[in-house]
VOLUM-443579 format. One record per residue (C-alpha): residue in one letter; z, x, y. Coordinates in steps of 0.2 Angstrom, whole numbers, padded with zeros to 4 digits, always signed. Example, Ala and Ser with C-alpha at 12.3 -4.5 7.8 and 13.67 -1.06 7.14 Angstrom:
residues 2
A+0039+0062-0022/S+0036+0068-0005/
end
This chain:
residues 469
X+0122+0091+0144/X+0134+0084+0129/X+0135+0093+0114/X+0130+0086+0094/X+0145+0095+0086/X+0160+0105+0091/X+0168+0120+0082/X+0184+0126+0083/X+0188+0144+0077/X+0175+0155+0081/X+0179+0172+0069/X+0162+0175+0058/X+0163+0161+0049/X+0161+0151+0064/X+0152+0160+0073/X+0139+0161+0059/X+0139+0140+0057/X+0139+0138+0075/X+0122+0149+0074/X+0113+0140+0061/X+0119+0126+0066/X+0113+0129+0083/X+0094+0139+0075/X+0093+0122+0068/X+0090+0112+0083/X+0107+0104+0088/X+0118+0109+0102/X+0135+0116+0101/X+0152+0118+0109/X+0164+0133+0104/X+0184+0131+0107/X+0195+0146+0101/X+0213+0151+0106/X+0210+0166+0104/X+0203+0174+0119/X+0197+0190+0113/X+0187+0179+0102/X+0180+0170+0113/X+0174+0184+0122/X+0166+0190+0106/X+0158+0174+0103/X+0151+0171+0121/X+0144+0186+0119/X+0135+0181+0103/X+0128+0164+0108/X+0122+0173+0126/X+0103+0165+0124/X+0109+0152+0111/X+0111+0131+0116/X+0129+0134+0112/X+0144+0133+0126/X+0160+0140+0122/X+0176+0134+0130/X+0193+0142+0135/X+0202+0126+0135/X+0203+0111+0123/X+0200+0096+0135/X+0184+0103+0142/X+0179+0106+0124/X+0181+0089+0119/X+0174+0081+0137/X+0158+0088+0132/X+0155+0083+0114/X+0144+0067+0113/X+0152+0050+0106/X+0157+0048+0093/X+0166+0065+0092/X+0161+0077+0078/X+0172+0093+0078/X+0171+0105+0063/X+0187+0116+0060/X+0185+0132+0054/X+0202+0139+0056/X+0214+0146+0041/X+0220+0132+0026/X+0236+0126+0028/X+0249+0123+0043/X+0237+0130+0055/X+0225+0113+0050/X+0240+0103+0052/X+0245+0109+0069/X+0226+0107+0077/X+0224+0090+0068/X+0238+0083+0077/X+0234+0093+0095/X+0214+0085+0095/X+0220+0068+0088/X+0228+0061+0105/X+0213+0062+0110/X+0201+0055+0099/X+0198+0038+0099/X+0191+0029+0082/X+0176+0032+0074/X+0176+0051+0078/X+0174+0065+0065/X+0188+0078+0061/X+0177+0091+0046/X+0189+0104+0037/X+0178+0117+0031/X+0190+0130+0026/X+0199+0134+0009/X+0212+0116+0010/X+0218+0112-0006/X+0212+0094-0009/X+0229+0088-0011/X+0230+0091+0008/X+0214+0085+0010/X+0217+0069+0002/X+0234+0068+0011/X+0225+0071+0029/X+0213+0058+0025/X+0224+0045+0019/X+0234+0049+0037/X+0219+0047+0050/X+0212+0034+0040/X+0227+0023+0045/X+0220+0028+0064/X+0203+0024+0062/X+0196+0043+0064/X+0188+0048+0050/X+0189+0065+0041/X+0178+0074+0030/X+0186+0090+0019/X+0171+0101+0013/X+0168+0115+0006/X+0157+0129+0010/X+0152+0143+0000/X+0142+0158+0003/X+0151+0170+0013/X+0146+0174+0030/X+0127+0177+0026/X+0128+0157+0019/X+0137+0153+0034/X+0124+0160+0045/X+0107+0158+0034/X+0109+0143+0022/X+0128+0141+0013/X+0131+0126-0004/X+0141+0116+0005/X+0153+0101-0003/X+0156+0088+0007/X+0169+0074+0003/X+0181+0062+0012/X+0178+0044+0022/X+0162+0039+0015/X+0158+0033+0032/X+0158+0049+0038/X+0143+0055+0030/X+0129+0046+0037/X+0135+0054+0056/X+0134+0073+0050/X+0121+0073+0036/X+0108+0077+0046/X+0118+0091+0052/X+0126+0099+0038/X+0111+0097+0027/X+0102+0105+0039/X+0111+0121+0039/X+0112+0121+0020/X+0102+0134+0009/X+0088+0127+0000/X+0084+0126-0017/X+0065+0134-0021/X+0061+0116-0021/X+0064+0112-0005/X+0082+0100-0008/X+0096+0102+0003/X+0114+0110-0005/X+0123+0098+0006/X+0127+0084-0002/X+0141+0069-0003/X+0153+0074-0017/X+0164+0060-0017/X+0179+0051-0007/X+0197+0060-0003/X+0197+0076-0008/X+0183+0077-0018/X+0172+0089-0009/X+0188+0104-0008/X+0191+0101-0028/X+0173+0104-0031/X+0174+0120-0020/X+0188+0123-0029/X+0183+0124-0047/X+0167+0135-0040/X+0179+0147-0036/X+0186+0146-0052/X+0172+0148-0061/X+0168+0163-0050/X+0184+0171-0055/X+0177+0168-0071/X+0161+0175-0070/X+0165+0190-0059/X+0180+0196-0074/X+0165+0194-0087/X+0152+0204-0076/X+0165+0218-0075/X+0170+0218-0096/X+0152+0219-0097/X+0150+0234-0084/X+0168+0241-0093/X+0163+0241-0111/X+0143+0251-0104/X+0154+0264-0094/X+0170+0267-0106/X+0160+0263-0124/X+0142+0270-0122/X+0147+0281-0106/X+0132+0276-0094/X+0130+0281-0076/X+0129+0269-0064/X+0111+0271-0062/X+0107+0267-0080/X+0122+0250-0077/X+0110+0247-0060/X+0094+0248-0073/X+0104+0235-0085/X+0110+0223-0074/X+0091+0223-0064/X+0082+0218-0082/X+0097+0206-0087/X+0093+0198-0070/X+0075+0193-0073/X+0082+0182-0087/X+0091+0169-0093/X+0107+0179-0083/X+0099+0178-0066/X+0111+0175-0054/X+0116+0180-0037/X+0132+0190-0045/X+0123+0197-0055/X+0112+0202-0042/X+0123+0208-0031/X+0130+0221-0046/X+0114+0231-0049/X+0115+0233-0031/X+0131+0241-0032/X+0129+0251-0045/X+0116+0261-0032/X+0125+0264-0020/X+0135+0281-0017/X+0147+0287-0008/X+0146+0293+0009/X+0158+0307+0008/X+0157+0311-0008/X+0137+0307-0014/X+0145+0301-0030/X+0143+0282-0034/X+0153+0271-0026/X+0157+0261-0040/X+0170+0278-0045/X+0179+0281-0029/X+0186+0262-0028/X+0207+0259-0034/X+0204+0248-0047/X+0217+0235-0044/X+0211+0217-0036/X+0215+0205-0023/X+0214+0184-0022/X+0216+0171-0013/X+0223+0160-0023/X+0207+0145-0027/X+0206+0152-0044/X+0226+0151-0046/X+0224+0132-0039/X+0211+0129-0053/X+0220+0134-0066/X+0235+0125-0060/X+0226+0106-0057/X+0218+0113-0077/X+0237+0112-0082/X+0241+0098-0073/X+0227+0088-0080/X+0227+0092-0097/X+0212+0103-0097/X+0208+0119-0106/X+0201+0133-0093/X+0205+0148-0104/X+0194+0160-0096/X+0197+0154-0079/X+0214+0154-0081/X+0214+0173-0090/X+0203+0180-0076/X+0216+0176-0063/X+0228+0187-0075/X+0215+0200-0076/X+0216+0199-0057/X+0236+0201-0057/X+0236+0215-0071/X+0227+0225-0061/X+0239+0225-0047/X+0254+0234-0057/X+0243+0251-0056/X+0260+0261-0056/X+0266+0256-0070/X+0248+0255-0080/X+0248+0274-0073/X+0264+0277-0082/X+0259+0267-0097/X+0242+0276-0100/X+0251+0290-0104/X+0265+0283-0116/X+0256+0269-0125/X+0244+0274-0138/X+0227+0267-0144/X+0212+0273-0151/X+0199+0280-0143/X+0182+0272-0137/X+0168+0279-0145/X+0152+0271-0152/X+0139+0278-0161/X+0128+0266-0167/X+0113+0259-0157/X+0115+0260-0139/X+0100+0250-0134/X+0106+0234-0147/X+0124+0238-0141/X+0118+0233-0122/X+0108+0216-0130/X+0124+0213-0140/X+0134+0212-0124/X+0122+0203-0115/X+0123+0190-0128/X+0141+0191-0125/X+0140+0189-0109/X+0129+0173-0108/X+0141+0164-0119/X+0155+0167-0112/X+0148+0162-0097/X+0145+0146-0102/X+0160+0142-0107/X+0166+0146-0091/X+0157+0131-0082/X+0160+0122-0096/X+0177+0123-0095/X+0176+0118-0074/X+0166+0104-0076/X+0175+0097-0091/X+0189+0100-0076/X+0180+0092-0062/X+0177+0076-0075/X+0197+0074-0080/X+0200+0077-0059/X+0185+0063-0057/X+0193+0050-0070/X+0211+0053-0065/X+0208+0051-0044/X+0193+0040-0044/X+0180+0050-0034/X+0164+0045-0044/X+0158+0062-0046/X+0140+0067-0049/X+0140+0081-0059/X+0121+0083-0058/X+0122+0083-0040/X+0136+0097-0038/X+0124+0109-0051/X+0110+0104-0038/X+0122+0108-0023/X+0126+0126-0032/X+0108+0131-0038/X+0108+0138-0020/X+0118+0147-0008/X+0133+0149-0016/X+0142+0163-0027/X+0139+0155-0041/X+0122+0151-0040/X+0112+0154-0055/X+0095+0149-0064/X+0104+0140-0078/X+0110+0129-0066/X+0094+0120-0068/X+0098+0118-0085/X+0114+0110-0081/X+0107+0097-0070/X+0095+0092-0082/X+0109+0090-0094/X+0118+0078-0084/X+0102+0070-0078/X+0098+0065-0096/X+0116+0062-0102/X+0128+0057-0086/X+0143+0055-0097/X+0141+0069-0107/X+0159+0078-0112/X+0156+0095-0112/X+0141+0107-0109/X+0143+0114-0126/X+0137+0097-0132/X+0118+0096-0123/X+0105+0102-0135/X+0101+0115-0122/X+0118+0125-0122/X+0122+0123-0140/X+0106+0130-0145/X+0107+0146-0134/X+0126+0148-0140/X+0121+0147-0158/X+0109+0161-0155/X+0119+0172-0145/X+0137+0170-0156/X+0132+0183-0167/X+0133+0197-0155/X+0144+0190-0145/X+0157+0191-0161/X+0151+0206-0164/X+0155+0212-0147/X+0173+0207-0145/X+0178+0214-0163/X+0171+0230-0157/X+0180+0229-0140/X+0196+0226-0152/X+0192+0239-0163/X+0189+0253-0149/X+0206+0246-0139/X+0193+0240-0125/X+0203+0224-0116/X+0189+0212-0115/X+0202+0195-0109/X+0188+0185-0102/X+0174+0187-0118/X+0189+0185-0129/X+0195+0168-0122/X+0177+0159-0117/X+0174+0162-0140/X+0191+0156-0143/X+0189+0140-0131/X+0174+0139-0140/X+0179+0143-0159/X+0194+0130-0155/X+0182+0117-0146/X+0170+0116-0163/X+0185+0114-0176/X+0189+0098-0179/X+0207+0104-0186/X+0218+0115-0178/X+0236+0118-0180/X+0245+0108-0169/X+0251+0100-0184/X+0263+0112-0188/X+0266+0111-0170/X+0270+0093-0173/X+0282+0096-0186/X+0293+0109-0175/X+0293+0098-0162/X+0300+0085-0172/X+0310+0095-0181/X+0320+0101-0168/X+0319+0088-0156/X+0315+0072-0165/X+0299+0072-0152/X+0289+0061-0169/X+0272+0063-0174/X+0257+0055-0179/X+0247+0053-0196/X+0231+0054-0202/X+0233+0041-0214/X+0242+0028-0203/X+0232+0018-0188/X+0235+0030-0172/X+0247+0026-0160/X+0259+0024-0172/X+0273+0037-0173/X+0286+0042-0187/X+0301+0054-0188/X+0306+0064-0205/X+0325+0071-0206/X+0320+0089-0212/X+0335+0094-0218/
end
């Protein structure tokens, strides 16, 4: 019997879609060259409709016309190198899906290459982890727009649902599309998960909460307008102790972070565009400052500060910060998809933004109930600029900026390092003004390096120069 779709590295990840995709009615052929994981994986798919193969030309033979093969293997050269191994043998009109971490500049560059030979490439992205892989993942797919229509069925399928029923697979757009999408979800979940944890920081360094009392926060704030899987996922956290010690968890792990570099790449194609991403941008420094432990070790004991203590109300304190924390959390997908909008005029892709927030309310890392709210904004406005502009998100900042103010000055006052609030108010505070410095700026540039300058009493796009001395 041939086979619907083939997939090529079989660690979890792959394992997992070859699961669902297989739970989901299709049948499936496994290639890995790896044959300890192979083993692991014919061991796994023992009473599943899914053959796995020790060699590549018995894989290929027994995949149905045209070809679908999804690659699951690590970003980079590794793509490359199995790109150009399967593509002597595939003929055209078959299907090559990338659905690991490319950049979409190699995304784009792969797809402009076996255009030319008539195979046609999808890059997608899929989020979720390997729960999404094997349950229900968002997943991003963009590319050869003739690509769609053969693995739709497939991958929206496998895709988590929303609690309406709609799929989160869905086109993005041409090229690289559907890996810059997944690309600024991962930067907006750098973002999100630095705020969760300056909101967890100032409860256990300023008000000096136990975890259990965090765990009873974080539950309430998710039945709310903060509902979200991460935030979810902390309250169960902040339960759970440890094994060896019976203290929780939470106090026995090194506080210094790893990354794999998406939320780097989003802040890079943010400077490359022209984009503000602040708090994207400063989560991924939070992420680095925390990896010189050594020397903060040795600085923690030579650098002074004051120390935190609060002693006003507790219980308005906590509503202050989740105030905070909402705010700043919308800036922080503001501020990806007023990215995703720059990346969509400069490279032509046609984005729906409603359908990416439709294609996140689910599945993903980032999924959260405002989500809805972001949909309906584009729904309603499909050219807005910027988040902060529906009536929805202005409203709900308006009302929260107070404490959210409030909060950061006390976070400043106490010596508590809150990058990530900090950033989201001043992207916002410099978003609302409709004059900011740069005229000084202006003036230096031209001062020193006769760069010009602009007035605001001449028609624009005509520039002057002043000898300033």
């Amino acid at each position: 019997m041939l086979c619907d779709i083939g997939v090529i590295g079989l660690g979890v990840m792959g394992q997992n879609l070859a699961l669902n995709i297989e739970r989901n009615g299709f049948s499936v052929a496994g290639f890995d060259r790896d044959p300890q994981k192979q083993e692991t994986a014919q061991k796994g798919f023992s009473d599943k409709k899914i053959k796995v193969f020790d060699n590549q030309k018995s894989f290929l033979n027994t995949l149905k016309s045209p070809k679908k093969i999804l690659l699951m293997v690590p970003a980079g050269g590794t793509v490359d190198e199995l790109i150009n191994a399967l593509q002597v043998n595939l003929v055209k009109g078959d299907l090559l899906i990338d659905g690991g971490n490319s950049h979409f500049q190699d995304t784009e560059r792969r797809w402009r290459e076996l255009k030319k030979e008539g195979i046609l490439f999808i890059g997608t992205g899929v989020s979720g982890g390997e729960e999404g892989a094997l349950l229900g993942a968002s997943i991003m797919p963009g590319g050869d727009p003739n690509a769609w229509p053969l693995v739709k069925p497939i991958l929206q399928a496998i895709a988590a649902k929303t609690e309406d029923g709609q799929s989160c697979a869905e086109w993005v757009g041409a090229g690289g599309a559907g890996h810059f999408v997944k690309m600024v979800h991962n930067g907006i979940e750098y973002a999100d998960m630095q705020l969760i944890c300056e909101a967890y920081f100032l409860m256990d360094r300023v008000l000096g909460m136990t975890s259990y009392e965090m765990h009873n926060v974080f539950k309430e704030w998710n039945k709310g307008e903060l509902n979200s899987y991460l935030i979810e996922i902390t309250a169960d956290i902040l339960t759970k102790r440890d094994d060896e010690t019976n203290v929780p968890l939470i106090d026995v792990i090194l506080d210094t972070a790893g990354q794999k570099g998406t939320g780097r790449w989003t802040s890079i194609s943010a400077l490359d565009l022209g984009v503000p991403v602040p708090t994207i941008a400063e989560a991924v420094f939070s992420r680095t400052i925390t990896a010189i432990k050594d020397e903060r070790m040795v600085a923690s004991k030579k650098l002074k500060g004051p120390q935190p203590f609060y002693d006003g109300d507790r219980a308005g304190f906590i509503e202050m910060i989740r105030q905070a924390l909402l705010a700043s959390k919308v800036c922080s997908y503001a501020q990806g998809f007023q990215l995703m909008r720059a990346a969509d005029k400069e490279y032509g892709w046609k984005l729906n933004f409603g359908t990416i927030a439709l294609v996140w309310r689910a599945g993903c890392i980032i999924r959260a109930r405002f989500l809805d709210n972001i949909k309906s904004a584009f729904e309603k406005e499909s050219g807005l600029a910027n988040l902060l502009l529906d009536d929805y998100f202005a409203s709900l900042i308006d009302q929260a900026q107070d404490a959210w103010r409030k909060v950061i000055s006390k976070s400043v006052e106490l010596g508590i390092p809150v990058p990530a609030f900090s950033s989201a108010l001043a992207y916002y505070d410099s978003y609302r003004c409709d004059r900011l410095p740069a005229n000084l700026l202006q003036a230096q540039r031209d001062y020193f390096g006769a760069h010009s300058y602009e007035r605001i009493d001449k028609p624009s796009g005509q520039f002057f120069h002043t000898q300033w001395i």
